[in-house]
N, CA and C atoms as a LAMMPS dump frame, in Angstrom:
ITEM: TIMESTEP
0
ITEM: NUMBER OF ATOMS
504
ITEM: BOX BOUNDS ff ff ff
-5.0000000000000000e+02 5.0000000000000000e+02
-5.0000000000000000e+02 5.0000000000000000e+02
-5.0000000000000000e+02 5.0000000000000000e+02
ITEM: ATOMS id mol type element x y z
1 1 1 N -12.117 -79.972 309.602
2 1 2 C -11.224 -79.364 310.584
3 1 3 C -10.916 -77.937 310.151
4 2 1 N -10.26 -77.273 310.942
5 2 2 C -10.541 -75.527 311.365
6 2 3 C -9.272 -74.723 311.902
7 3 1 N -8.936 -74.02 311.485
8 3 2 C -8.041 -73.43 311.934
9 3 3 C -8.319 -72.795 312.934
10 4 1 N -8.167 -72.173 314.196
11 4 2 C -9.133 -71.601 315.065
12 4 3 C -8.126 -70.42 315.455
13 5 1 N -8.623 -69.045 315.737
14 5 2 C -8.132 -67.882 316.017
15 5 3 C -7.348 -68.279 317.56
16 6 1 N -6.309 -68.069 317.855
17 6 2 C -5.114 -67.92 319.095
18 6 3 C -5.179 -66.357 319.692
19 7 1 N -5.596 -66.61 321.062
20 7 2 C -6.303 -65.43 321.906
21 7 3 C -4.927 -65.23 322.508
22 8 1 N -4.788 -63.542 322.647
23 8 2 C -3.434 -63.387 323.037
24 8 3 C -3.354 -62.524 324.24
25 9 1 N -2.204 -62.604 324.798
26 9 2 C -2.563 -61.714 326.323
27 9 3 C -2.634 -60.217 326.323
28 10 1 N -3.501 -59.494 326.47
29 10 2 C -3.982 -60.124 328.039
30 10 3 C -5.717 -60.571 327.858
31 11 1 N -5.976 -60.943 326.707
32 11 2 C -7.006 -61.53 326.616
33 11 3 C -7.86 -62.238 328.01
34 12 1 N -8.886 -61.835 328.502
35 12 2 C -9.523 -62.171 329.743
36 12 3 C -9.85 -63.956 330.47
37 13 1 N -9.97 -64.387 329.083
38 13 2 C -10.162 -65.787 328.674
39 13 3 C -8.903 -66.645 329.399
40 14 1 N -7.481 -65.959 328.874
41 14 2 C -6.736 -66.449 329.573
42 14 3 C -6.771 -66.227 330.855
43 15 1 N -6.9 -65.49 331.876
44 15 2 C -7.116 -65.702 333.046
45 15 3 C -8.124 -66.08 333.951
46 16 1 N -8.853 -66.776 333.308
47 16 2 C -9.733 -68.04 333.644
48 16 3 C -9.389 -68.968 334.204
49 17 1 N -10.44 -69.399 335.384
50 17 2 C -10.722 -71.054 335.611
51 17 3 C -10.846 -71.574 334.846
52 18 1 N -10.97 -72.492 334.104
53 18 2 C -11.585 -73.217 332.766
54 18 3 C -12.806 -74.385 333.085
55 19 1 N -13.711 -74.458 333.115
56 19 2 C -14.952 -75.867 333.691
57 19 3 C -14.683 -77.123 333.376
58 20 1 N -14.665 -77.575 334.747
59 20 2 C -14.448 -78.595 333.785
60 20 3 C -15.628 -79.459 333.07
61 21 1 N -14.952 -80.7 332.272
62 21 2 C -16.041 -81.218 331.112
63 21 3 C -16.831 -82.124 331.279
64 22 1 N -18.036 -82.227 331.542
65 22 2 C -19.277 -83.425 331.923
66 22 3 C -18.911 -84.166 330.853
67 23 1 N -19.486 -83.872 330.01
68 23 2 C -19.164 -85.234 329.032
69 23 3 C -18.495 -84.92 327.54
70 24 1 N -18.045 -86.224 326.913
71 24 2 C -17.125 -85.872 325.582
72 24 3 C -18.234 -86.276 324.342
73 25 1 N -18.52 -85.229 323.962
74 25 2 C -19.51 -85.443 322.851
75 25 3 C -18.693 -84.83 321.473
76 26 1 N -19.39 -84.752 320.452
77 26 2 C -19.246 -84.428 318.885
78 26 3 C -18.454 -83.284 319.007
79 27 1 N -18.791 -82.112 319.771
80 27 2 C -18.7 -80.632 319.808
81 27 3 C -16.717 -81.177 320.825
82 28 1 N -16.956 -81.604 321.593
83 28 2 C -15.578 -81.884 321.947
84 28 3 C -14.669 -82.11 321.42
85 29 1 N -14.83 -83.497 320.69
86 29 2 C -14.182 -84.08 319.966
87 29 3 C -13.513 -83.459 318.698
88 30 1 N -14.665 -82.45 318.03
89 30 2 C -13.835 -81.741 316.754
90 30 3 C -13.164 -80.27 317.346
91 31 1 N -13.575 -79.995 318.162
92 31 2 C -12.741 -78.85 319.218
93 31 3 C -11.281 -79.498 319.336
94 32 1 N -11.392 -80.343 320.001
95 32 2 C -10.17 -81.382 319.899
96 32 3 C -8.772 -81.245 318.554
97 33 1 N -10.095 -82.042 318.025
98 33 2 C -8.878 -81.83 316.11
99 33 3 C -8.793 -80.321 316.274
100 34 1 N -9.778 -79.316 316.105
101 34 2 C -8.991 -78.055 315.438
102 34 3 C -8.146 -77.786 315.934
103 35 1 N -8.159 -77.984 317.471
104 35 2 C -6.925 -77.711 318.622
105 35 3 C -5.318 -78.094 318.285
106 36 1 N -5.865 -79.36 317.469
107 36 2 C -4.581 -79.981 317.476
108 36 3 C -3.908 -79.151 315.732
109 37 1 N -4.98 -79.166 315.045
110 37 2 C -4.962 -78.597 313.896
111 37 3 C -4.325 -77.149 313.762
112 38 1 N -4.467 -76.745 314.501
113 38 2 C -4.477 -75.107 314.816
114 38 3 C -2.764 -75.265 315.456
115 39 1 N -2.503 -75.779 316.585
116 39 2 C -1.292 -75.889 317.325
117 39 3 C -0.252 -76.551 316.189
118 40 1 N -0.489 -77.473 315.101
119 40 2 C 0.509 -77.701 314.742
120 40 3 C 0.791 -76.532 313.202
121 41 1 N -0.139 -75.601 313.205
122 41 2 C -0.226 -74.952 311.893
123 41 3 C 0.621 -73.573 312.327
124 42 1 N 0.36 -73.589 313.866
125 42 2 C 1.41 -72.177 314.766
126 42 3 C 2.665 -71.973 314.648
127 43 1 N 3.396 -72.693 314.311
128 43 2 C 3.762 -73.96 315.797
129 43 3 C 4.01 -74.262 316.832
130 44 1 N 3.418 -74.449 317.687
131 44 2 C 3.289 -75.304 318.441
132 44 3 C 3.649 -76.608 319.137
133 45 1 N 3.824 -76.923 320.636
134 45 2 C 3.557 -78.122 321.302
135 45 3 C 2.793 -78.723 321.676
136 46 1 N 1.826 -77.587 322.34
137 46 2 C 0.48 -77.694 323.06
138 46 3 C -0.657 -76.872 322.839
139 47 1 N -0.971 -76.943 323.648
140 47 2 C -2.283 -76.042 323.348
141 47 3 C -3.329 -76.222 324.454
142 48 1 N -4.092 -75.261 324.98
143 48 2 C -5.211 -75.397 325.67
144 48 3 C -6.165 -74.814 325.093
145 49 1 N -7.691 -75.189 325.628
146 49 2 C -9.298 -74.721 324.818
147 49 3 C -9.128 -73.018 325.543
148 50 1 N -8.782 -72.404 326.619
149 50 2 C -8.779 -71.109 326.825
150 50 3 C -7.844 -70.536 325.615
151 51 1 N -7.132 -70.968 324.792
152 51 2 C -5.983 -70.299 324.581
153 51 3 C -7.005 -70.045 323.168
154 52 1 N -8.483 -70.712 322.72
155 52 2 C -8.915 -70.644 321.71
156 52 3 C -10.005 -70.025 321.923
157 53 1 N -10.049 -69.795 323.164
158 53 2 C -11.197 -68.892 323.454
159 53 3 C -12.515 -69.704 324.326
160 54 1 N -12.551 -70.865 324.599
161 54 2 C -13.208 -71.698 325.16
162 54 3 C -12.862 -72.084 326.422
163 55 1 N -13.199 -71.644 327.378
164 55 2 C -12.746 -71.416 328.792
165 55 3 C -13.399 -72.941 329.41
166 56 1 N -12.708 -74.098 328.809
167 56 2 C -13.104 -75.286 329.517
168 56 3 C -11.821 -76.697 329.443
169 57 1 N -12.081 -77.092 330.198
170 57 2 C -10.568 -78.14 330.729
171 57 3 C -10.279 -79.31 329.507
172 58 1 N -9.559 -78.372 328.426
173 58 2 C -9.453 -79.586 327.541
174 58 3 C -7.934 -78.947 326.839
175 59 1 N -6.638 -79.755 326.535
176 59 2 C -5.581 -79.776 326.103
177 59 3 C -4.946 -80.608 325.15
178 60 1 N -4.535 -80.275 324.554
179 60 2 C -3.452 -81.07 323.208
180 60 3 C -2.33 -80.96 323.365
181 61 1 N -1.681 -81.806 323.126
182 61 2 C 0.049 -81.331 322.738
183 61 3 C 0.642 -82.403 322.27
184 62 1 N 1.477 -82.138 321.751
185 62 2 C 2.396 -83.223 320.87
186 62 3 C 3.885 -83.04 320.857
187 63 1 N 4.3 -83.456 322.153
188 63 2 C 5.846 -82.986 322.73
189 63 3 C 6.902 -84.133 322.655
190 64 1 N 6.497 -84.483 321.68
191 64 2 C 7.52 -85.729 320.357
192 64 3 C 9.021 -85.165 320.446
193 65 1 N 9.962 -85.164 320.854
194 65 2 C 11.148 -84.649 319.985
195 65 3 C 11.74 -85.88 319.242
196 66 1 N 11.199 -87.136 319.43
197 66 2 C 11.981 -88.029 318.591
198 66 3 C 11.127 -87.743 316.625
199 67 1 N 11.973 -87.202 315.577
200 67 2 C 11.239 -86.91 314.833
201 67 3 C 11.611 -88.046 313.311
202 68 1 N 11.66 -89.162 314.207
203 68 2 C 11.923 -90.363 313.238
204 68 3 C 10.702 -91.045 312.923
205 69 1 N 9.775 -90.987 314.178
206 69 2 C 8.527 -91.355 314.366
207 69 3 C 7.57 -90.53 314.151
208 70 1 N 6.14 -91.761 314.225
209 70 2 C 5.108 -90.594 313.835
210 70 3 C 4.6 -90.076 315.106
211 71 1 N 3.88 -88.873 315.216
212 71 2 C 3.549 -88.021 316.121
213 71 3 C 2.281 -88.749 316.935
214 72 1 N 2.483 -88.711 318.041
215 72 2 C 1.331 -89.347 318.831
216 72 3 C 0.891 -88.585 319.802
217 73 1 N -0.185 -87.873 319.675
218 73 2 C -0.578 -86.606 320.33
219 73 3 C -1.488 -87.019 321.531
220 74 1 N -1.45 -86.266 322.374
221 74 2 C -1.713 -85.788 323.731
222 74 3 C -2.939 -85.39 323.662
223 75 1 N -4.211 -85.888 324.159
224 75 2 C -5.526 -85.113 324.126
225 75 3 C -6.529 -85.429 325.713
226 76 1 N -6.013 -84.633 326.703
227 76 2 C -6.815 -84.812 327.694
228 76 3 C -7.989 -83.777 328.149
229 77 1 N -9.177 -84.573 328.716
230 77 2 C -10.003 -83.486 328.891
231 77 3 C -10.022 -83.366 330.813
232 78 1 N -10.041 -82.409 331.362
233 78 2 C -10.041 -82.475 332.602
234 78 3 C -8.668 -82.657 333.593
235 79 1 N -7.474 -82.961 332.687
236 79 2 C -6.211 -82.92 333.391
237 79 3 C -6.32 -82.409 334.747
238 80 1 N -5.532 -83.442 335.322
239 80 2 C -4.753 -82.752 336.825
240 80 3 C -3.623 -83.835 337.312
241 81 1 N -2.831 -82.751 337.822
242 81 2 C -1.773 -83.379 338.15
243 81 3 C -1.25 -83.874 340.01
244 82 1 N -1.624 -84.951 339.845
245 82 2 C -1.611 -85.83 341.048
246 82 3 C -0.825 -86.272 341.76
247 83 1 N 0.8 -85.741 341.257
248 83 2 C 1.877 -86.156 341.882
249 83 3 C 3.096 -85.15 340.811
250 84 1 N 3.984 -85.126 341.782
251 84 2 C 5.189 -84.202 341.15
252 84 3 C 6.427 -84.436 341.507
253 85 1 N 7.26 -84.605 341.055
254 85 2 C 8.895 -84.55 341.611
255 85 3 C 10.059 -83.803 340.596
256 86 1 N 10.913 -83.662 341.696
257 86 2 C 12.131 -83.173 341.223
258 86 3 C 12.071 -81.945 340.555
259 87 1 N 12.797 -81.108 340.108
260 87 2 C 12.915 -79.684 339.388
261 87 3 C 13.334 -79.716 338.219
262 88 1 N 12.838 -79.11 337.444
263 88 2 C 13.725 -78.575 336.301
264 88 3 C 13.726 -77.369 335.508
265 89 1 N 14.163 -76.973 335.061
266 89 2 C 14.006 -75.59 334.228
267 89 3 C 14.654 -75.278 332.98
268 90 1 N 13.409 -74.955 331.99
269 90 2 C 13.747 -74.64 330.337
270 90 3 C 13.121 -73.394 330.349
271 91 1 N 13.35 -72.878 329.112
272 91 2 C 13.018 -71.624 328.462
273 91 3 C 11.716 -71.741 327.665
274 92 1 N 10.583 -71.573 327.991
275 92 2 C 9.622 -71.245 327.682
276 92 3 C 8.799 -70.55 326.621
277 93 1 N 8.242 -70.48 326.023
278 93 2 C 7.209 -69.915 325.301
279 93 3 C 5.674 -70.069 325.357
280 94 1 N 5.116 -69.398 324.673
281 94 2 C 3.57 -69.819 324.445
282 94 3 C 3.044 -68.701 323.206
283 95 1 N 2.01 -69.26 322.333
284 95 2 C 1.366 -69.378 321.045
285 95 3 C 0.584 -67.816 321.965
286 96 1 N 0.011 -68.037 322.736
287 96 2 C -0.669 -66.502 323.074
288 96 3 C 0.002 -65.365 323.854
289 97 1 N 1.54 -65.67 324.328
290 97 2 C 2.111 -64.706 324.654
291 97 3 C 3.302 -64.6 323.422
292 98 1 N 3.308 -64.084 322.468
293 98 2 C 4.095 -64.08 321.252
294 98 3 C 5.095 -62.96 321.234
295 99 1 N 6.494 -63.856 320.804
296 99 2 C 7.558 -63.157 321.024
297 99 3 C 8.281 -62.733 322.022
298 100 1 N 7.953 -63.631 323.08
299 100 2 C 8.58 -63.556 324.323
300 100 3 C 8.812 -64.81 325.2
301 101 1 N 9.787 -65.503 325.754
302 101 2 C 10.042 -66.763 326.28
303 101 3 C 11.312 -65.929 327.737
304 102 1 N 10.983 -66.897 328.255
305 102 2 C 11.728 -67.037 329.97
306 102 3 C 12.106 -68.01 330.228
307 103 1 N 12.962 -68.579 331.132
308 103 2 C 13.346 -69.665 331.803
309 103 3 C 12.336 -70.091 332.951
310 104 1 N 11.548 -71.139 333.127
311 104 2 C 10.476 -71.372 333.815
312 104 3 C 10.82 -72.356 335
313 105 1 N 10.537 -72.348 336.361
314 105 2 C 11.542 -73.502 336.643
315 105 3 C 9.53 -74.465 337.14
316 106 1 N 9.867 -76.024 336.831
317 106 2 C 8.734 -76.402 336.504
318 106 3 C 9.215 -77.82 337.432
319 107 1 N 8.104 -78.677 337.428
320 107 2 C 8.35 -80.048 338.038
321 107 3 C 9.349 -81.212 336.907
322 108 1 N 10.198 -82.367 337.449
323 108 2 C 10.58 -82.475 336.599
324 108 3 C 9.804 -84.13 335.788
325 109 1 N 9.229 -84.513 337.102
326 109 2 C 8.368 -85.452 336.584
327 109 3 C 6.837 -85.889 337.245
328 110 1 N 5.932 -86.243 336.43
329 110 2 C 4.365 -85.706 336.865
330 110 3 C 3.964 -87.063 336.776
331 111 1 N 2.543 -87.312 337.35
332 111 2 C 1.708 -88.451 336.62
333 111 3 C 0.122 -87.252 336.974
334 112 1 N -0.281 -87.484 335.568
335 112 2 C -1.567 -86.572 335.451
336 112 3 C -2.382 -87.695 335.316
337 113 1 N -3.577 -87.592 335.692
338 113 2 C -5.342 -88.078 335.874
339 113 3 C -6.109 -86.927 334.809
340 114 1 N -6.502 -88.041 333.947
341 114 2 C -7.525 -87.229 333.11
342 114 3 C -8.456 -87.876 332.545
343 115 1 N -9.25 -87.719 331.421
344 115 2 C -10.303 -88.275 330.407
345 115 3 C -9.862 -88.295 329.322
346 116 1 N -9.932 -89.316 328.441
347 116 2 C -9.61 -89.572 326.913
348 116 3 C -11.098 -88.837 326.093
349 117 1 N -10.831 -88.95 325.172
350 117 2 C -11.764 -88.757 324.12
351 117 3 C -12.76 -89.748 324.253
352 118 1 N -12.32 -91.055 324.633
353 118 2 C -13.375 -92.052 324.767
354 118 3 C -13.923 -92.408 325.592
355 119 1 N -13.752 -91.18 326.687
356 119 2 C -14.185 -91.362 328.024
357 119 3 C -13.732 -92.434 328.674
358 120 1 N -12.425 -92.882 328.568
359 120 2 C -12.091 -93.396 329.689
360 120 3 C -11.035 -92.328 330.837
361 121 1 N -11.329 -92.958 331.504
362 121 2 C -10.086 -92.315 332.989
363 121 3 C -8.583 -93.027 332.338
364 122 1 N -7.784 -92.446 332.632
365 122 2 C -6.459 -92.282 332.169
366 122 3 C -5.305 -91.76 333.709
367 123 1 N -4.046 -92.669 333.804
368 123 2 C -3.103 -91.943 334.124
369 123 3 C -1.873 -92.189 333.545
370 124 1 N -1.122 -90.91 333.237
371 124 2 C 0.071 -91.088 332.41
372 124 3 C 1.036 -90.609 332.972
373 125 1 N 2.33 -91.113 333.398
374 125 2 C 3.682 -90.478 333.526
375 125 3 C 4.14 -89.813 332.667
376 126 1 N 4.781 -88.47 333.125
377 126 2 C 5.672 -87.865 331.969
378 126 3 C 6.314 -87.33 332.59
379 127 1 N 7.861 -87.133 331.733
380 127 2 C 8.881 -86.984 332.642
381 127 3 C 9.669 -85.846 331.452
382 128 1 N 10.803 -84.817 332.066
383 128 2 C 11.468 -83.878 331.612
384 128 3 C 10.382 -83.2 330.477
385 129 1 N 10.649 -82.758 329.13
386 129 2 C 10.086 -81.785 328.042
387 129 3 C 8.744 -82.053 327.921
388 130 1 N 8.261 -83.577 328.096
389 130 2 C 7.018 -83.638 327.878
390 130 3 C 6.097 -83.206 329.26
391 131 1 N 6.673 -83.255 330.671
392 131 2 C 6.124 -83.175 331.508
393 131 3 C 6.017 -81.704 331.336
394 132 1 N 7.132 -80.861 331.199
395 132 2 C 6.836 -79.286 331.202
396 132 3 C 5.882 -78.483 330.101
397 133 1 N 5.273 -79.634 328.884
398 133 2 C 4.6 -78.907 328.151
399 133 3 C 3.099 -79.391 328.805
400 134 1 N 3.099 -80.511 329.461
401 134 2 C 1.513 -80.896 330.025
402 134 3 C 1.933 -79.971 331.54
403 135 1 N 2.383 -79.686 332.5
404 135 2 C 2.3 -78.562 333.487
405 135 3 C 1.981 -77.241 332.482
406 136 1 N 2.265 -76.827 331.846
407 136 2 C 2.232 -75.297 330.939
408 136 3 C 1.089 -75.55 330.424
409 137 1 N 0.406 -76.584 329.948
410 137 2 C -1.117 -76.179 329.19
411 137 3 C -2.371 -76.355 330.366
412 138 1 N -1.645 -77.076 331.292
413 138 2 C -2.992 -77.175 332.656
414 138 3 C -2.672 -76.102 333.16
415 139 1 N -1.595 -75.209 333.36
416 139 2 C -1.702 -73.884 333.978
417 139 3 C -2.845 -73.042 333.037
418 140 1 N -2.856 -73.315 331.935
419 140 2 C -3.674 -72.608 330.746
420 140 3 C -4.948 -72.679 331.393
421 141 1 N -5.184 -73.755 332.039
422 141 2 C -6.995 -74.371 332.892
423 141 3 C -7.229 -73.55 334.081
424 142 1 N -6.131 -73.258 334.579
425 142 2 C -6.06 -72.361 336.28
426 142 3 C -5.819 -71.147 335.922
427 143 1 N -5.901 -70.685 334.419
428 143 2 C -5.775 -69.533 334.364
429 143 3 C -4.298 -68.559 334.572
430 144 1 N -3.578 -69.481 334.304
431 144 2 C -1.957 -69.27 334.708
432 144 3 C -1.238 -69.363 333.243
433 145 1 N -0.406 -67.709 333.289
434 145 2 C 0.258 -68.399 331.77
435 145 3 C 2.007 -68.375 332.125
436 146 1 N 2.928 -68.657 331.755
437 146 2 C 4.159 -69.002 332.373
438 146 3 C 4.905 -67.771 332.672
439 147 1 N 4.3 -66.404 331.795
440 147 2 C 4.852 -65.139 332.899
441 147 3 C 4.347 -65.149 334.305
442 148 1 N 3.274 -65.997 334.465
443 148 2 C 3.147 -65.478 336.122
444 148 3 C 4.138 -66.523 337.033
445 149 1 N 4.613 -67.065 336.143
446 149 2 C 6.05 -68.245 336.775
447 149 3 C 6.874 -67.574 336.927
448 150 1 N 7.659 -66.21 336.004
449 150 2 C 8.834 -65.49 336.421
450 150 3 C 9.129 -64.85 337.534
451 151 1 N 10.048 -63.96 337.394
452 151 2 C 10.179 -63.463 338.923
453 151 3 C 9.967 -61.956 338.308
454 152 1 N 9.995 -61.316 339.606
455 152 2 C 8.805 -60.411 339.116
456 152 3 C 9.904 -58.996 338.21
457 153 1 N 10.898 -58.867 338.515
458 153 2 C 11.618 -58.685 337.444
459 153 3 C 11.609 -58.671 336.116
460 154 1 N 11.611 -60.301 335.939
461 154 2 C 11.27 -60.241 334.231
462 154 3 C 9.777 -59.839 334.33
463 155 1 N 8.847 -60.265 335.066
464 155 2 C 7.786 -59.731 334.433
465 155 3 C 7.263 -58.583 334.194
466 156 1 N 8.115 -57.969 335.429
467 156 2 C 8.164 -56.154 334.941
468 156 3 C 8.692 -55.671 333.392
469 157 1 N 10.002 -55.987 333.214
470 157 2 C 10.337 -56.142 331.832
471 157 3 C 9.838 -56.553 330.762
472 158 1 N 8.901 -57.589 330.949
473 158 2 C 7.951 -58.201 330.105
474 158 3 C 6.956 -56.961 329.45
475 159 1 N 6.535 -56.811 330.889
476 159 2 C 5.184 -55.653 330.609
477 159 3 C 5.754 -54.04 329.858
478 160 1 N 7.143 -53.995 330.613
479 160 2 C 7.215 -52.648 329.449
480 160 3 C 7.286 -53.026 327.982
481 161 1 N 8.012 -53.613 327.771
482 161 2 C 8.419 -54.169 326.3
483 161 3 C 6.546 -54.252 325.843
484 162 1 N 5.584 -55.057 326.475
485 162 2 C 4.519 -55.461 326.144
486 162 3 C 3.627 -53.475 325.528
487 163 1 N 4.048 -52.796 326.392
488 163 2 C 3.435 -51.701 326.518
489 163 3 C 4.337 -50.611 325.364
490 164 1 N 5.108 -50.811 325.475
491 164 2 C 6.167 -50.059 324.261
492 164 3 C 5.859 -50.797 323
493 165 1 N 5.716 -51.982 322.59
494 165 2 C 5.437 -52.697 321.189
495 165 3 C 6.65 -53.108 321.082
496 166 1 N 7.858 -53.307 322.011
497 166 2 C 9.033 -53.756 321.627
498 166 3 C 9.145 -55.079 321.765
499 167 1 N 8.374 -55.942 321.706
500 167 2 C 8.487 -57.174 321.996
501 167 3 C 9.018 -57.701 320.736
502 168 1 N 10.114 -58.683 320.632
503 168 2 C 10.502 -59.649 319.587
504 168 3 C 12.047 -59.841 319.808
């Protein structure tokens, strides 16, 4: 396993479609670990394969807050989200937009359709913190990073700070 370089904005990669994945082979699978390897060495919740430079539909995250237990991580390839309800809104970050977080207003509970590692089909409910870190890494797949969620305000503000070096 690998530490893998974190592509930062406005890196082109991030504003990608991402492909999605025919099949889960060797090359996936350890993409996978470094992903997860890499996100928890940041730190990190999540993570998407654009955010590593690999412009294809594959995500990690590990949005545990119970920290009595052991960590049981999140690894879908092909995510999408098939249903949505209710609102909610937290303050945000991300590993490739560094040093800068917003209030995001996001769904408050999902059930996503995806692929396991073992190629099976999968659907999972997730609801409040965990649902907003699996919406935030499939935006990573559509090429969406959670400044294009603000209003355009902050993101004006965003971009000077981005352009001055005053970010932190």
């Amino acid at each position: 396993m690998s530490i893998l370089d974190i592509e930062v904005y406005p890196a082109p990669v991030l504003k990608q479609v991402a492909a999605e994945i025919s099949r889960i082979d060797t090359e996936i699978r350890e993409l996978a670990e470094d992903m997860l390897e890499t996100m928890h060495q940041a730190p990190g919740v999540g993570l998407a394969a654009p955010q590593v430079g690999r412009s294809i539909a594959l995500i990690v995250a590990d949005p545990s807050t119970d920290k009595t237990t052991p960590p049981v991580p999140i690894i879908l390839a092909n995510p999408e989200i098939i249903s949505a309800t209710g609102e909610i809104s937290m303050v945000e970050g991300c590993l490739s937009v560094p040093d800068y977080s917003a209030e995001v207003p996001r769904r408050q509970k999902i059930v996503v359709k995806a692929i396991t590692l073992d190629e099976e089909e999968i659907e999972m409910t997730l609801e409040d913190f965990p649902a907003i870190v699996i919406q935030h890494e499939i935006d990573h797949l559509h090429g969406k990073l959670f400044i294009d969620r603000i209003s355009r305000l902050k993101r004006n503000i965003f971009e000077r700070k981005l352009k001055k070096g005053t970010l932190a």
